[in-house]
C-alpha positions in Angstrom: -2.6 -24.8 20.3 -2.8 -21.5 18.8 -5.5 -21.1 15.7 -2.7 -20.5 12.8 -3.1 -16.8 10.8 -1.8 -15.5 7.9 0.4 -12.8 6.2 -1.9 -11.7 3.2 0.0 -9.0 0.7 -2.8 -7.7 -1.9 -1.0 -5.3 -4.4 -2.2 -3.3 -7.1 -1.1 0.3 -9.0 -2.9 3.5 -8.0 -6.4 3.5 -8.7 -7.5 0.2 -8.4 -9.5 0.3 -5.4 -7.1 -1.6 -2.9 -8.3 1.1 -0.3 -11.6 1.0 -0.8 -11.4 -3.1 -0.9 -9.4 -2.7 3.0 -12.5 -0.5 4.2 -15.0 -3.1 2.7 -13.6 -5.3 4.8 -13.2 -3.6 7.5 -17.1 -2.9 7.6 -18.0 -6.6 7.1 -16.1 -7.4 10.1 -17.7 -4.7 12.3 -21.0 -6.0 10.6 -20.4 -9.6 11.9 -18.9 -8.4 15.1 -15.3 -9.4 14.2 -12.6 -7.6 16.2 -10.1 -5.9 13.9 -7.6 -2.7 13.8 -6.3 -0.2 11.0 -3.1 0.8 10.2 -1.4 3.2 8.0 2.0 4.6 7.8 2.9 8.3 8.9 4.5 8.2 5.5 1.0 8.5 4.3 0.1 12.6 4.4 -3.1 12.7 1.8 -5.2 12.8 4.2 -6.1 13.4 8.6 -3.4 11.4 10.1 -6.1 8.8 12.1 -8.1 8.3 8.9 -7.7 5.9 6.0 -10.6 7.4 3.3 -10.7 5.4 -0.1 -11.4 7.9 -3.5 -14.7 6.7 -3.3 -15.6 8.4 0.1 -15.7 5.6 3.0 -13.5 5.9 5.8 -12.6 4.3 8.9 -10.1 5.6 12.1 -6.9 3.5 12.0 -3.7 3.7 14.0 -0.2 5.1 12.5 2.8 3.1 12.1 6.1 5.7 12.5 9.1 4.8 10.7 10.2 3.6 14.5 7.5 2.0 15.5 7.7 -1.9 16.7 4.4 -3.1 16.0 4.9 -6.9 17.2 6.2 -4.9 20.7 2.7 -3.0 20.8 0.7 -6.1 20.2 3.1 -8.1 23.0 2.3 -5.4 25.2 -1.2 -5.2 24.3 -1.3 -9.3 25.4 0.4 -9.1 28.4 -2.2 -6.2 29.6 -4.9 -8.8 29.1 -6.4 -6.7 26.2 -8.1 -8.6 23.4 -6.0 -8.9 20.6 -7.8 -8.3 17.0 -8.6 -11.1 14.9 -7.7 -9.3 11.7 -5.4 -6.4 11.1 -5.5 -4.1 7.8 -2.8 -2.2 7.1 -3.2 0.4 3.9 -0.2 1.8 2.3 2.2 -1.7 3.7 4.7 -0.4 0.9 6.2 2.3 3.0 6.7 -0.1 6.1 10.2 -1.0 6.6 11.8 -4.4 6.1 11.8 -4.9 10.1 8.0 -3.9 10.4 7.1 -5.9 7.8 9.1 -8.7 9.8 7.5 -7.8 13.0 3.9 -8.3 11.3 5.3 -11.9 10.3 6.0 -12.3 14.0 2.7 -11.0 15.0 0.7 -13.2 12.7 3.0 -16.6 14.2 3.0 -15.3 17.6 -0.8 -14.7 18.4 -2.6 -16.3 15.3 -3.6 -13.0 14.2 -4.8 -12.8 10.6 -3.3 -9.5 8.6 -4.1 -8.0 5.0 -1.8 -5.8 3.6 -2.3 -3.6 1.1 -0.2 -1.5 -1.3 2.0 -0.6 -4.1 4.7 -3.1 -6.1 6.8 -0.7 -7.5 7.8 3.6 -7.6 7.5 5.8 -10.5 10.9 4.3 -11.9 9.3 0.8 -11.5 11.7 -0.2 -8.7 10.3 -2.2 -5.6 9.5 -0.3 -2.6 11.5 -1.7 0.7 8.1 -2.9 2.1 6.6 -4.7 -0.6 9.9 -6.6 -1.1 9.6 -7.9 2.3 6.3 -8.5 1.9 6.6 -11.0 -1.6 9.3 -12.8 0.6 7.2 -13.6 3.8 3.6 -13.2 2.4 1.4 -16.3 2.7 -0.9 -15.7 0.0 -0.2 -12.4 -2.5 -2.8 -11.4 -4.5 -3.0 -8.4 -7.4 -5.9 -5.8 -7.4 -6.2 -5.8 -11.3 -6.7 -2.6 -12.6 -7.1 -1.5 -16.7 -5.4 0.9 -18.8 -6.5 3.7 -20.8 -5.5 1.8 -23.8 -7.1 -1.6 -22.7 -3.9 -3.5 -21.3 -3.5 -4.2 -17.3 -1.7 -1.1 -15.4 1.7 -2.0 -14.0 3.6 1.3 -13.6 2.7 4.3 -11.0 3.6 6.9 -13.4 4.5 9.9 -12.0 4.0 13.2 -13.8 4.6 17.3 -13.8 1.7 19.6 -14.5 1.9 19.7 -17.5 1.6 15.5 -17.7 4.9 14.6 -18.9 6.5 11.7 -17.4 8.9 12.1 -14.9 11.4 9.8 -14.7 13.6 11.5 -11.7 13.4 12.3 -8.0 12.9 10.9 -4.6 11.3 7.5 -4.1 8.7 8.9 -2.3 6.6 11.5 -3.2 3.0 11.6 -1.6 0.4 13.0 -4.1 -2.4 11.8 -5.7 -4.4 12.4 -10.1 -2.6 15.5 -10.4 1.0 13.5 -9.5 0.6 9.9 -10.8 -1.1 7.8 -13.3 -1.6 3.9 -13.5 -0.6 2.9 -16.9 0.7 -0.1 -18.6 4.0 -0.6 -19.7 4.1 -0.1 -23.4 2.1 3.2 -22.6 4.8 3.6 -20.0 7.3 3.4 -22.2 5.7 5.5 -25.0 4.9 8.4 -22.5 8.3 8.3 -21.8 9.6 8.9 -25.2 6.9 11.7 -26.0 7.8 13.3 -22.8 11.9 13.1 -24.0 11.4 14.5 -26.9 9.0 17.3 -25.9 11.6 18.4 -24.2 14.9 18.2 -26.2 15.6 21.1 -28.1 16.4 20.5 -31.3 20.4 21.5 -32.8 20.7 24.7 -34.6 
């Protein structure tokens, strides 16, 4: 019988590390000798397109996942070629997967006993949950938060996303790739306080 895996979904706003935890893992398996891959979405265009590199400067080559890619068909594939299938699969940036990829990684984990860590965002700039981390709070295993603090002390929950002049924006596409000088990790009340000053910065008053 097949050693069971696991579906891990580890979540946290901007800023709190979940990269950099992926790419400590990642080195403590090639430490111990542990086979293991990287993926990240295409959606992804911060940085080279083979290369997940946390804030703090470690990086690793990974493997992209397109918008059409099948990734349980890549790993059947890879099985039925005889290759040696990883024991553990990261995957930064899991909230821009589809619903059916995140489905697929399901199937991968059940299929071949493959253990896979996900790691990404809750919710956009407006606080809604992206496609991929839905999927991923209904099928997880185990979901754990990546804690992260406020500058006024409370725990970050919203991926605010700002102009240049840092007023909260509060319209536009889901997705919008950028990094400091787009988005802050703040809590709610500071959330919804930004928002406020940001309204009223920009109404102009009646003559």
């Amino acid at each position: 019988m097949k050693e069971r895996g696991k579906l891990y979904f580890r979540y946290g706003t901007m800023g709190s590390a979940k990269t950099a935890l992926l790419l400590t893992n990642a080195y403590n398996f090639e430490e111990r000798g542990i086979a293991y891959l990287c993926f990240k979405p295409a959606t992804d265009t911060r940085e080279e397109k083979n290369v997940i590199r946390s804030r703090i400067g470690i990086e690793r080559e990974c493997r992209l996942i397109y918008p059409e890619t099948d990734i349980f068909r890549e790993f059947h594939d890879m099985n039925e070629s005889g290759a040696m299938l990883p024991e553990w699969i990261l995957v930064d940036e899991s909230q821009f997967l589809t619903r059916q990829q995140v489905e697929q990684l399901a199937h991968i984990v059940d299929e071949f006993g493959c253990n896979i860590i996900c790691y990404g965002l809750r919710t956009d700039f407006k606080t809604n949950m992206f496609e991929g981390s839905s999927r991923l709070f209904e099928l997880a295993d185990t979901i754990d938060e990546v804690k992260s603090t406020c500058s006024c002390g409370g725990k970050t929950i919203v991926n605010a996303r700002i102009d240049s002049k840092g007023n909260i924006i509060t319209e536009g596409e889901q997705v919008e790739i950028g990094g400091n000088d787009r988005y802050i990790a703040v809590c709610r009340r500071c959330w919804n306080n930004k928002r406020i000053e940001s309204l009223s910065r920009n109404t102009l008053p009646f003559d």
